[in-house]
C-alpha positions in Angstrom: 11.4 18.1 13.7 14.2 15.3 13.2 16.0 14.0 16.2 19.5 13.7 16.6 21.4 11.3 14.9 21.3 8.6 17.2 21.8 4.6 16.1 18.7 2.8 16.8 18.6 -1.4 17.3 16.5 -1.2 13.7 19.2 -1.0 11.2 18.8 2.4 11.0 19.1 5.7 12.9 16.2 7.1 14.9 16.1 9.9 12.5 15.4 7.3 9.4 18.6 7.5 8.0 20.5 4.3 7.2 23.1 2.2 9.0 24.0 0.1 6.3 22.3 -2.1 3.3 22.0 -5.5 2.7 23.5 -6.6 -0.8 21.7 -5.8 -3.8 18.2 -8.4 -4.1 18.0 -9.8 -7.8 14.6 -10.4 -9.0 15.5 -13.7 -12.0 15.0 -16.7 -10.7 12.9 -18.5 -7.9 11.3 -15.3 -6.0 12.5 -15.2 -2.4 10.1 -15.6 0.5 9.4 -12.2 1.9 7.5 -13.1 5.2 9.5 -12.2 8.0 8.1 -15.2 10.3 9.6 -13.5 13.8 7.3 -10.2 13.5 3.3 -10.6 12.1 2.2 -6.6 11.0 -0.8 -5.5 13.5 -3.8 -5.3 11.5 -7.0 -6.3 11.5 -7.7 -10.3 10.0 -4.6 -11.4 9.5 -0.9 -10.7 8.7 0.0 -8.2 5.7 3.4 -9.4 5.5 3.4 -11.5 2.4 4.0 -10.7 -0.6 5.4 -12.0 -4.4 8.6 -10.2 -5.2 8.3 -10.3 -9.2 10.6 -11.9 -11.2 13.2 -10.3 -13.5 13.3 -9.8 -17.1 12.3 -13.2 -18.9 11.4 -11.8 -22.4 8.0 -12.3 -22.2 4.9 -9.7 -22.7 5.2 -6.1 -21.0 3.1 -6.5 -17.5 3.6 -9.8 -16.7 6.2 -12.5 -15.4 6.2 -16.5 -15.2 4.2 -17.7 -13.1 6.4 -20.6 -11.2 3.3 -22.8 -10.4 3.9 -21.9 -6.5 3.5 -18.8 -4.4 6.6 -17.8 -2.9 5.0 -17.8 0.4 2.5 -21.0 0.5 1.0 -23.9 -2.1 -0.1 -23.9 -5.3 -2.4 -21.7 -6.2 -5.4 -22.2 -9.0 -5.9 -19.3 -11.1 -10.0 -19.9 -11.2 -12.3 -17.3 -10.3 -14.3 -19.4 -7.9 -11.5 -19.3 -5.6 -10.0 -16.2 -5.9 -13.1 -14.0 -6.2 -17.0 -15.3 -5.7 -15.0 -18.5 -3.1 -13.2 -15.4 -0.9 -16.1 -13.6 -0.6 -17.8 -16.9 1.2 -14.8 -18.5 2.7 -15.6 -17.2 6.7 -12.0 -17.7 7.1 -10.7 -14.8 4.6 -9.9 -11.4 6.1 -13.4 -9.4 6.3 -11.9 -6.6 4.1 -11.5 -9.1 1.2 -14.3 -10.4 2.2 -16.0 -7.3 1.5 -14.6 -6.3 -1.8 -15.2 -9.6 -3.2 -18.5 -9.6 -1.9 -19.3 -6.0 -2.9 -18.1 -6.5 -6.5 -20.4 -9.1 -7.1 -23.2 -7.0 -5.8 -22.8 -4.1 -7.7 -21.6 -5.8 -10.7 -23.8 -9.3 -10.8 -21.0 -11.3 -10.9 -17.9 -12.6 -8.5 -14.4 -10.9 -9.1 -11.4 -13.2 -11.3 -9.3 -12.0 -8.8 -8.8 -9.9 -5.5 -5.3 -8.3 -4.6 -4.5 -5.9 -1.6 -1.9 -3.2 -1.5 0.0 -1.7 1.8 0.1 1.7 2.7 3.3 3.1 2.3 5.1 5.7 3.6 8.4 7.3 4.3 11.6 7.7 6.6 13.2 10.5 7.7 15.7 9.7 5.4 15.8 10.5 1.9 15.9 7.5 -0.4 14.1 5.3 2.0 10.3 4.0 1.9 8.6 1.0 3.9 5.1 -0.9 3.9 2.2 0.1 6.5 0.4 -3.3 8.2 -3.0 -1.6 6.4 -3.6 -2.4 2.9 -6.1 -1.0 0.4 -8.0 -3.6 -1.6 -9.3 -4.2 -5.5 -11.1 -6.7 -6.7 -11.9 -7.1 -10.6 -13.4 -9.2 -13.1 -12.5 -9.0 -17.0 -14.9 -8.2 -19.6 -15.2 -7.8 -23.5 -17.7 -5.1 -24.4 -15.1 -2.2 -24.2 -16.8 -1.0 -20.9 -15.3 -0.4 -17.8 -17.8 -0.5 -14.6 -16.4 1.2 -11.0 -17.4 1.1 -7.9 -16.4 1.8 -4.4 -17.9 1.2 -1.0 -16.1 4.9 0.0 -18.3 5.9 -2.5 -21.5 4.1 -2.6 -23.5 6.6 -4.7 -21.5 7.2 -7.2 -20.4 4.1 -9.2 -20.0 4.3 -12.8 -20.2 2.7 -16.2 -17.8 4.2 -18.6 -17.0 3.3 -22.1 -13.1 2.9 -22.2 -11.5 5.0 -24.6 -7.3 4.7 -25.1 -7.0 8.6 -25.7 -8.7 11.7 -26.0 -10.7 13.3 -23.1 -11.7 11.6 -20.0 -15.2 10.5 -20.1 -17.7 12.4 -17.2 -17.2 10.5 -13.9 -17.2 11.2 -10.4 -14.5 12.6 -8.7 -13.3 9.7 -7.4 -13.2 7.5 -10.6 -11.1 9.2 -12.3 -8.1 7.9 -11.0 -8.2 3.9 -11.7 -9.7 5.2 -15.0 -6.9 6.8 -15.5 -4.8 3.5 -14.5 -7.5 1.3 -16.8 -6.5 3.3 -19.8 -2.8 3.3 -19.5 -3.0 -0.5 -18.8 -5.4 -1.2 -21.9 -3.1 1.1 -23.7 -0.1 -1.6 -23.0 -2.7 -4.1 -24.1 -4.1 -4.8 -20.7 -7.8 -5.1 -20.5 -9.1 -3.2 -24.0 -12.2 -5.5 -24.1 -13.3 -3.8 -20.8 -13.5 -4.6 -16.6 -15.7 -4.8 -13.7 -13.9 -3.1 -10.6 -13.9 -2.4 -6.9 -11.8 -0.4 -4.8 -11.8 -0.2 -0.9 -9.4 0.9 1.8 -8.7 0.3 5.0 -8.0 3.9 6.2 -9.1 7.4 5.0 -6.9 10.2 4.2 -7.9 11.2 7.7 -5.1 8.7 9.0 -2.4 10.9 7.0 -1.1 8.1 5.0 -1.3 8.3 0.8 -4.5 6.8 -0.2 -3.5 7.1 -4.1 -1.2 5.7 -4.7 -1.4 1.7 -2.7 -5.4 2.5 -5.1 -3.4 2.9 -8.1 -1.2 -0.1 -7.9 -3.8 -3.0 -5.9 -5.7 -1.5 -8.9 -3.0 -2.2 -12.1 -2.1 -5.3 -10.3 -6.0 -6.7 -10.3 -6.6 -5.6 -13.7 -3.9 -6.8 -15.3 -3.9 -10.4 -13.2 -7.5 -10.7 -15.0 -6.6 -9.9 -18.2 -3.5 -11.6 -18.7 -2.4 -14.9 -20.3 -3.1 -18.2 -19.0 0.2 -19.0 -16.0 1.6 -15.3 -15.9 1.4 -12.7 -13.3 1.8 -9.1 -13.3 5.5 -7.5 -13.7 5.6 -5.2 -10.9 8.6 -3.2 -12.2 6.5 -3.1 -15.6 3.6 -1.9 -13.8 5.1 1.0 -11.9 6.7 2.5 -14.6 3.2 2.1 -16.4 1.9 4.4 -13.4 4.9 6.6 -13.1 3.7 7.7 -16.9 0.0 7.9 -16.3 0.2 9.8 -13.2 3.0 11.6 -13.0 2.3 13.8 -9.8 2.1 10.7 -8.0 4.8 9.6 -5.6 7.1 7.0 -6.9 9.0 5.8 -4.3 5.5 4.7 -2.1 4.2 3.0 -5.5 8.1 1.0 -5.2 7.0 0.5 -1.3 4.0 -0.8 -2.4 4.8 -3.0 -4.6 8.4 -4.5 -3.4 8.3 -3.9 0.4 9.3 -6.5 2.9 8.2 -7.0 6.8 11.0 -5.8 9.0 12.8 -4.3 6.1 13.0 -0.4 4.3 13.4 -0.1 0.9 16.1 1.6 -0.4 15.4 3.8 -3.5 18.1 4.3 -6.2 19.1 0.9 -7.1 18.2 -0.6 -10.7 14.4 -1.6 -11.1 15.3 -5.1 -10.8 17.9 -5.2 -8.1 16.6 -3.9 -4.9 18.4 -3.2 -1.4 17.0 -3.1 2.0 17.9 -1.7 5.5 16.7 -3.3 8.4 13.5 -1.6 10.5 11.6 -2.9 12.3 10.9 -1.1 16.0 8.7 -3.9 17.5 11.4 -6.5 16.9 13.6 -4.3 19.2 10.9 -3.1 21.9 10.1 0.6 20.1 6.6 1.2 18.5 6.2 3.4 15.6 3.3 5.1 15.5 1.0 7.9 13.1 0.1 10.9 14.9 -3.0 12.9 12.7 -3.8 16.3 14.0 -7.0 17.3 13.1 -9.3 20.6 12.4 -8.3 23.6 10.2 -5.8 22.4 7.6 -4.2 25.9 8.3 -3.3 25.0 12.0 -1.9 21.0 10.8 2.0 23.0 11.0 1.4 24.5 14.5 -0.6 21.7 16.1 1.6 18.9 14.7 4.6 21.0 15.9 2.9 21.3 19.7 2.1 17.3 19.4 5.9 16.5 18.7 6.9 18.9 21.3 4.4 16.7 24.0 5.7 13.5 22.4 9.5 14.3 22.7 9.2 15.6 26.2 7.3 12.6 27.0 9.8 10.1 25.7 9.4 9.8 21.6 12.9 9.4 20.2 12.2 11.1 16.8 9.4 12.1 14.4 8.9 12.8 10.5 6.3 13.3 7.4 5.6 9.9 6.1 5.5 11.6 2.6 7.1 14.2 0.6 5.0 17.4 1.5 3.9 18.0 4.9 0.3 17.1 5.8 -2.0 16.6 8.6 0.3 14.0 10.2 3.7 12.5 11.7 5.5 9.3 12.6 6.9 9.0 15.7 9.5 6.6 16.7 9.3 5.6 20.8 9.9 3.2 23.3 6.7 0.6 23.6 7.4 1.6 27.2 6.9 4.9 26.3 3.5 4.9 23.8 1.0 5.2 27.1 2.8 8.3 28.7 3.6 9.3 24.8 -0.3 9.5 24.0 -1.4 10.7 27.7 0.5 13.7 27.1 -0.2 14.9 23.8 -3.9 14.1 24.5 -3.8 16.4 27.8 -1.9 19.2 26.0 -4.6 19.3 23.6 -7.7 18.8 26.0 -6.4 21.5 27.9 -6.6 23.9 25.0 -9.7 22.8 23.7 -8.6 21.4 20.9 -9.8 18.3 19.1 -7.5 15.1 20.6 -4.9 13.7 17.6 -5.6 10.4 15.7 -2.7 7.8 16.9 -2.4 4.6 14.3 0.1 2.0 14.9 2.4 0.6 12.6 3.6 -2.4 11.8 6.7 -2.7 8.6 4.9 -4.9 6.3 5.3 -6.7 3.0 4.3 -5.9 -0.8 1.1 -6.0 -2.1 -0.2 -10.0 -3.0 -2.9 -11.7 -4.4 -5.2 -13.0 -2.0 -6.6 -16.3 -2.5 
């Protein structure tokens, strides 16, 4: 469903593919400042486009990285739990997702989280080798303990939280469906020496799999970042290269490149995969700068008709304007991103929706996108 190869104002094609790279980004030293102040990412509280790249290899403990004193992106930050958990859930000022899972942890768990992080949504281009941030970001929230138990729970999921003894091999304990996963995550971390004596977590997303964006894998790393900010030593921070190799082990069947999105992305920027774990490159995309929208198209009914309808949706877009359209992850799903003119996204949605009214079909899901940064700690 590619378009032609044609060059886009982005830094890349309108296919996906890349124009050209910027030089390789080392990770030693001072972290560089990965806001892109001339585009904020569209989603709801706030900007998503901050984030700590992590530093390179310092010799210290697998997991984690000097902290510098400073966030990369604003003041000094205190490492207390007043102001990074039970404070955020208070403070009317914080984005109402963090808000939330600072709040909720607390009330399922009796007391206020150490520390909150959020993750972005990741996806694709139509290129291979290339991944970018989404302006949505899933969020964890986690306090340590020391009684070798391990307490989950999820507002997605409000009936089935769990308390779980935490094991470092040997079968899974029983656990809903949806626990498995960052139990999975808790083991290998506690495995690495991350968090034996035990943790109090909460997971939350903003967007279902309904949207047709991976939900696993920005929930596996917003959760090994949390977990291991709590249980590491006094002044260090997680090592994100550490950390997705640690999840590249444990869950194998996971995509790698989004958990690379997730945790190194910058605003305005694709990542480019291949390069050494420490040394990244970047192409330039980012549609609004340059007057285009990218948006997420989500057919819905019968997971049997996704091909077909997504197939007559791209059909309505293209005819209607849309420059080019691709799977946002490695298999094909329920959805699309489509590339377009913002003076085309009106006549863009009009049409698909009237194509599919007209057959009685349910209307697609549109989401826009904004190219966001990596995953942070909020404060």
């Amino acid at each position: 469903m590619g378009a032609a190869a044609r060059t886009g104002p982005f830094g890349v094609r309108a296919d996906g593919s890349p124009v050209a790279a910027e030089p390789d980004a080392p990770t030693t030293g001072t972290p560089p400042t990965v806001r892109d102040r001339g585009a904020a990412p569209a989603r709801r509280g706030g900007a998503l486009g901050r984030g700590a790249a992590d530093p390179g290899p310092s010799g210290r403990v697998p997991g984690t990285a000097p902290r510098t004193g400073a966030r990369p992106d604003g003041p000094d930050r205190p490492d207390t739990a007043d102001l990074a958990g039970g404070g955020l859930a208070r403070r009317a000022t914080a984005d109402p997702l963090f808000r939330l899972v600072a709040y909720a942890l607390e009330a399922a768990h009796g007391r206020p989280p150490a520390a909150v992080w959020s993750a972005p949504y990741a996806f694709r281009l139509g290129s291979p080798g290339l991944v970018a941030a989404a302006g949505w970001p899933t969020a964890a929230a986690a306090a340590p303990r020391d009684d070798g138990l391990v307490r989950l729970s999820s507002l997605g999921h409000p009936a089935d939280s769990c308390d779980l003894p935490l094991t470092l091999s040997g079968p899974l304990p029983d656990a809903p469906a949806w626990a498995v996963r960052p139990y999975t995550v808790l083991r290998a971390l506690a495995r690495a020496g991350y968090g034996r004596g035990g943790t109090d977590l909460h997971v939350q997303g903003s967007l279902t799999g309904a949207a047709g964006l991976a939900t696993a894998e920005p929930a596996d790393c917003a959760v090994a970042l949390a977990v291991t900010d709590v249980h590491a030593a006094p002044g260090e921070r997680p090592d994100r290269v550490f950390l997705a190799q640690l999840l590249a082990g444990a869950l194998p069947e996971g995509d790698d490149g989004l958990r690379r999105a997730v945790f190194h992305a910058r605003p305005g920027r694709a990542l480019l995969l291949g390069a050494r774990p420490r040394r990244r490159r970047y192409v330039a995309f980012d549609p609004a700068a340059s007057g285009a929208r990218l948006v997420l198209m989500a057919v819905r009914g019968e997971a049997a008709d996704h091909p077909r309808e997504l197939a007559r949706a791209v059909s309505c877009a293209r005819r209607a304007g849309a420059l080019s359209a691709w799977q946002p992850g490695r298999r094909p799903g329920r959805s699309l991103l489509v590339l377009l003119p913002e003076t085309r996204l009106a006549a863009v949605r009009s049409a698909v929706a009237g194509d599919f009214r007209g057959r009685d079909r349910p209307v697609p899901r549109f989401l826009n996108i904004a190219v966001a940064g990596a995953a942070r700690r909020e404060e």
